[in-house]
PLY file of the C-alpha trace (Angstrom):
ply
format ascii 1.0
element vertex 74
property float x
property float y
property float z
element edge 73
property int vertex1
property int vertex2
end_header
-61.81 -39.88 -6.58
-65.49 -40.28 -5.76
-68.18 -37.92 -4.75
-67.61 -39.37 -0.95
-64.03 -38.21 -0.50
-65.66 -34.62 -0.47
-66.63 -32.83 2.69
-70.08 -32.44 3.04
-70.15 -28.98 2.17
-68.12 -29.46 -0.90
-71.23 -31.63 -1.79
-73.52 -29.14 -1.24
-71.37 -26.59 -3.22
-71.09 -29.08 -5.95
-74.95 -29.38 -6.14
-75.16 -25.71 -6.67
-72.38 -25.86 -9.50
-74.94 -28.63 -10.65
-78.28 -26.61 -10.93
-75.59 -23.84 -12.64
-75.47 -21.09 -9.72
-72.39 -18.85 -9.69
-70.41 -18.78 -6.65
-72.30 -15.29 -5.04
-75.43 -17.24 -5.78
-74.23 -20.20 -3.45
-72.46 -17.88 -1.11
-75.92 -15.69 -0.23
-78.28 -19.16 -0.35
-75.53 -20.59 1.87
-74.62 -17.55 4.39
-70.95 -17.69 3.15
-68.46 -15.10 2.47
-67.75 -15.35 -1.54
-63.92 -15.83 -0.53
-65.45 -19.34 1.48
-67.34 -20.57 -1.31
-64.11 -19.95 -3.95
-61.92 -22.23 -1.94
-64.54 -25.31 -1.86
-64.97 -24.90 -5.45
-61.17 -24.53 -5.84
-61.10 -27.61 -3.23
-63.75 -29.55 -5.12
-61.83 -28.95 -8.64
-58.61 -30.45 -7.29
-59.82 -33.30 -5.80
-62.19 -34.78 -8.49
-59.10 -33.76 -10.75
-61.16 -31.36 -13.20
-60.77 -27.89 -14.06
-64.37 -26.17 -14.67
-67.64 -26.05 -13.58
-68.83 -27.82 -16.67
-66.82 -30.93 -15.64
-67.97 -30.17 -12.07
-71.60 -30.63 -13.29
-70.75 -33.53 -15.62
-69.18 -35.03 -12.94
-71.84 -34.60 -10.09
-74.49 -35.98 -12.91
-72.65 -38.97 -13.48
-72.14 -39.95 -10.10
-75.77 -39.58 -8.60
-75.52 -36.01 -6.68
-78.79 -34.94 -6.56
-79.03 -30.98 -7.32
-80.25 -28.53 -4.48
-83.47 -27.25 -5.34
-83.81 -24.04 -2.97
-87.03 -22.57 -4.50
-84.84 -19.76 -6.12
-84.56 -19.21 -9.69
-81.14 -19.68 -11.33
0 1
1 2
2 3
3 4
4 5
5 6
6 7
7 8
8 9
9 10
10 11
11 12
12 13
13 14
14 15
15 16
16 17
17 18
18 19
19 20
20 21
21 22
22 23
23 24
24 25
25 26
26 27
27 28
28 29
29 30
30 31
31 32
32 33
33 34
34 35
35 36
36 37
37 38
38 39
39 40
40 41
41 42
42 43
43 44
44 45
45 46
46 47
47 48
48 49
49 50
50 51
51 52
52 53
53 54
54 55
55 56
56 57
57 58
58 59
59 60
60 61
61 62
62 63
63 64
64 65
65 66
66 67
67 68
68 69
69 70
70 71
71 72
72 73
């Protein structure tokens, strides 16, 4: 599956997996609940068919998602 069967928040999310934030990182920069941000990530794992964030990062490198830069330090 590409990068463009994801919502565009699961985009987002995976550009935060990208730049190596945890999920309470991406939950405060985003104004999530925690619980919000562990379903797209659980939603993002199942449909690019991987099973970490390493892969999630790999995957989001190789396929031209350009990582959030917020300003914050990781």
């Amino acid at each position: 599956m590409s990068i463009s069967h994801l919502t565009e928040r699961e985009q987002e999310i995976l550009s935060h997996i990208s730049c190596g934030k945890q999920n309470k990182e991406i939950a405060k920069t985003l104004g999530l609940a925690l619980r919000t941000v562990e379903h797209h990530v659980t939603q993002i794992f199942f449909k690019l068919n991987i099973s970490n964030r390493t892969e999630a990062a790999l995957y989001a490198h190789k396929n031209g998602l350009q990582p959030i830069d917020d300003g914050n330090p990781q």
